[in-house]
N, C-alpha and C positions, 0 to 999 in steps of 0.2 A: 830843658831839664833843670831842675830845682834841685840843691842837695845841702842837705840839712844836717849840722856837726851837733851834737848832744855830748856834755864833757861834766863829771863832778870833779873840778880842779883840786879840792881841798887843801889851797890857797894859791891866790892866784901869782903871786911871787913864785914862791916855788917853782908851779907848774913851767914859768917863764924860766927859772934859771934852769931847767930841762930839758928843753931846747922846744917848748909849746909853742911857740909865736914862731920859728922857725919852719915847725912842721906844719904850721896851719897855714902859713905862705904856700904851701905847694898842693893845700887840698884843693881848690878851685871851687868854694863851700860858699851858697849866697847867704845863707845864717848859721852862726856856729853860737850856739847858746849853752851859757855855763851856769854852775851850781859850784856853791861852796865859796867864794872869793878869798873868804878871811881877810878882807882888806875894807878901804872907808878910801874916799876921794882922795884925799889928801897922800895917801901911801901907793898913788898910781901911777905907772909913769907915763910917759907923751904915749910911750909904743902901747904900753895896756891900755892906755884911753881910747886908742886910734891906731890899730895896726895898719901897715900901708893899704889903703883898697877899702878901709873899713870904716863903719861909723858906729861907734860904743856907747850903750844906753846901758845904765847900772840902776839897782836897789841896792844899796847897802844895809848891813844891820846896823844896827844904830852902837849893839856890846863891840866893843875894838877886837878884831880877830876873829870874827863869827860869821856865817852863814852869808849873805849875802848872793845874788843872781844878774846876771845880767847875759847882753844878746851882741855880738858883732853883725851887723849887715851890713851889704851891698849897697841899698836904698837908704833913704831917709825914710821913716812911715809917716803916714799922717799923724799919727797919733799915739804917744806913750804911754801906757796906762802904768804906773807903780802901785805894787800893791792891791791887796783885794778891799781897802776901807774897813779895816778892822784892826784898832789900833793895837793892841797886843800882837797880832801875826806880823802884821805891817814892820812891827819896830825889830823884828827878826828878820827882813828881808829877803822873802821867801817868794814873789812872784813878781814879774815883769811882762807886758805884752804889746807886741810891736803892733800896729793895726794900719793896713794897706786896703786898699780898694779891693774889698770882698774877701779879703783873707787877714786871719792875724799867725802871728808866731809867737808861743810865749816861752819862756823857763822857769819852771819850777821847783821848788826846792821843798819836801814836804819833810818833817822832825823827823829826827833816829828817838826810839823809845828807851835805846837799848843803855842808855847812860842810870834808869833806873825808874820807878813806879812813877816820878815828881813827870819824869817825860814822857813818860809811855801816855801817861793821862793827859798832856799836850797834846801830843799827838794825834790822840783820836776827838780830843776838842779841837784841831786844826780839819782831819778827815769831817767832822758831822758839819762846820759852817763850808767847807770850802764845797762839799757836797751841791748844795743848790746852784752854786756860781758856774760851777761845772756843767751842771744842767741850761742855764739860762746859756751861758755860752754855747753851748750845744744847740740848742733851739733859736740862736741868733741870725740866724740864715747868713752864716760866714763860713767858710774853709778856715779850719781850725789844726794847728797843729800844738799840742804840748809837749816838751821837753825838758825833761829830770830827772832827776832819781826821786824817787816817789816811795824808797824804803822800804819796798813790799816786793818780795819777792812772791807772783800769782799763784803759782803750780809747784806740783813736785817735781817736773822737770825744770822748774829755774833757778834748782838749785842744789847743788851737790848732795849734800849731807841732810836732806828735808826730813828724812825719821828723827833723827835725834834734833832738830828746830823747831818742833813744833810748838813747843813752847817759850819759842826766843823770839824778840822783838822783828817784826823783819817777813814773818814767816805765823803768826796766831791766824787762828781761826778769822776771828775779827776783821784782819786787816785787808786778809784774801777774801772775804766775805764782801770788805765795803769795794773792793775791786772789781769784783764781779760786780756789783751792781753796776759802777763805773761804766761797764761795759753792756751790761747786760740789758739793762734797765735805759741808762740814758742812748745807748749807741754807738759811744766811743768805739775806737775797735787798736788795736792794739799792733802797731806795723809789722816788728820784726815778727811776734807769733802766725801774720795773716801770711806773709811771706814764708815762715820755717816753720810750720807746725809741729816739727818733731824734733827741733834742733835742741837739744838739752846744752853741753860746754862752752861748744863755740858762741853759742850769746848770751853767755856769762857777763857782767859788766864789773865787776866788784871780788876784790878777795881780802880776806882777814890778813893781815901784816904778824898771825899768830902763825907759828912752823912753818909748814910751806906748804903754804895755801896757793900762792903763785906757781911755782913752781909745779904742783899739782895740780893745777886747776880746779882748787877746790873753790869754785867760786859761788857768785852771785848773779839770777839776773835783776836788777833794782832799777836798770836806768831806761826810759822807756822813750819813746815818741809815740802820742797819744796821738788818734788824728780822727777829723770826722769823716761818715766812711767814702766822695768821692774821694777825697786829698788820699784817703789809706787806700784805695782800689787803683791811685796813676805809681803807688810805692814798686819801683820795681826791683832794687835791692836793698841789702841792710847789711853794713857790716861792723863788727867790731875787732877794732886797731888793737892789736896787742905787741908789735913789733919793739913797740921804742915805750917808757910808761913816765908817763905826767902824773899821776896821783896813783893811789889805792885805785881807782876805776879808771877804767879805758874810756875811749870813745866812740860813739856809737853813731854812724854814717846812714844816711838814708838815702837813696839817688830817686824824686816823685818825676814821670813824665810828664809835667806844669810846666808852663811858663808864668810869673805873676804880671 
């Protein structure tokens, strides 16, 4: 069994003074891949570098306290990839991918729009180049898994309040449009939905910190594990952890019946 941790920490200090590294000791998880860091090399400690059991491969962003992705494994991979080789995405620290014998693992971290016009137009300048690499990774005859938040909540069922969103970063036309193609078009397939096709709350990943969105479950679902389709056909659960909370997002558990 394979079981794969998906987490936007939005920072990874934080998340640590919350008892993160605590509770990831007792998942039994051979990748646990995170989004968000807010941190840079130097502000990591021994245990975030290397929690016990684990071996720690980071992108940082290069702005201090921003974005950032990285992956805890099991193994060593062969092969680290940082970055998709596009120096503007790249110096935001927005992709990492572990690469093993016929399989990779990556974490991704795609822009929020929602800070204003200046990012939303990022954004969908990140979505149209990341688009092809997507694709070629897809046609690389590897078992592929991505994991992130990806800032796009698909459907109106992933997401609470989807009438009144339709015009909010998160949730446009556009962004469910280039998702669908994601899927539609290259093949991806989309875990938790192949596994809950009708699950709306419970695979919420994300809630607004505005009234009580928590508390209501007025959430999100944003964080995804993208997979090609045999790796998403051995997926036999999906869950998301809401008991104890390391950031605004939960995290999102996948158990594939693989061995790598």
């Amino acid at each position: 069994m394979l079981r794969i941790i998906s987490i936007n920490l939005n920072g990874i200090r934080s998340a640590v003074n919350k008892g993160f590294l605590d509770w990831l000791a007792e998942q039994d998880a051979d990748f646990i891949c995170m989004q968000e860091l807010k941190a840079q090399a130097g502000d990591m400690s021994a245990e975030m570098l290397n929690p016990a059991g684990y071996y720690g491969y980071f992108h940082y962003a290069e702005k201090k306290g921003y974005s950032g992705v990285g992956v805890y494994a099991r193994r060593q991979p062969d092969q680290i990839i940082e970055g998709l080789g596009i120096a503007d995405i790249d110096a935001e620290g927005r992709y990492i991918e572990l690469r093993y014998d016929g399989f990779s693992v990556v974490s991704v971290y795609l822009p929020s729009g929602s800070s204003g016009e200046h990012r939303q137009a990022t954004k969908y300048s990140f979505m149209e180049r990341f688009f092809p690499h997507l694709n070629a990774l897809h046609q690389g005859g590897r078992e592929v898994v991505l994991c992130g938040d990806w800032n796009i909540a698909h459907k109106e069922v992933d997401l609470k309040n989807w009438k009144s969103n339709q015009k909010n970063s998160g949730f446009l036309p556009e962004e469910r449009a280039w998702l669908s193609r994601v899927f539609d078009e290259q093949g991806w397939v989309d875990v938790f939905r192949r596994l809950y096709p009708e699950a709306g709350g419970e695979g919420y990943t994300w809630w607004s910190n505005r009234g009580q969105a928590w508390a209501k479950n007025v959430g999100w679902r944003i964080d995804y594990q993208i997979a090609t389709d045999k790796l998403a056909a051995a997926a036999r659960t999906a869950v998301v952890y809401k008991e104890q909370r390391f950031s605004d997002h939960a995290p999102l558990t996948v158990d594939y019946d693989v061995s790598l």
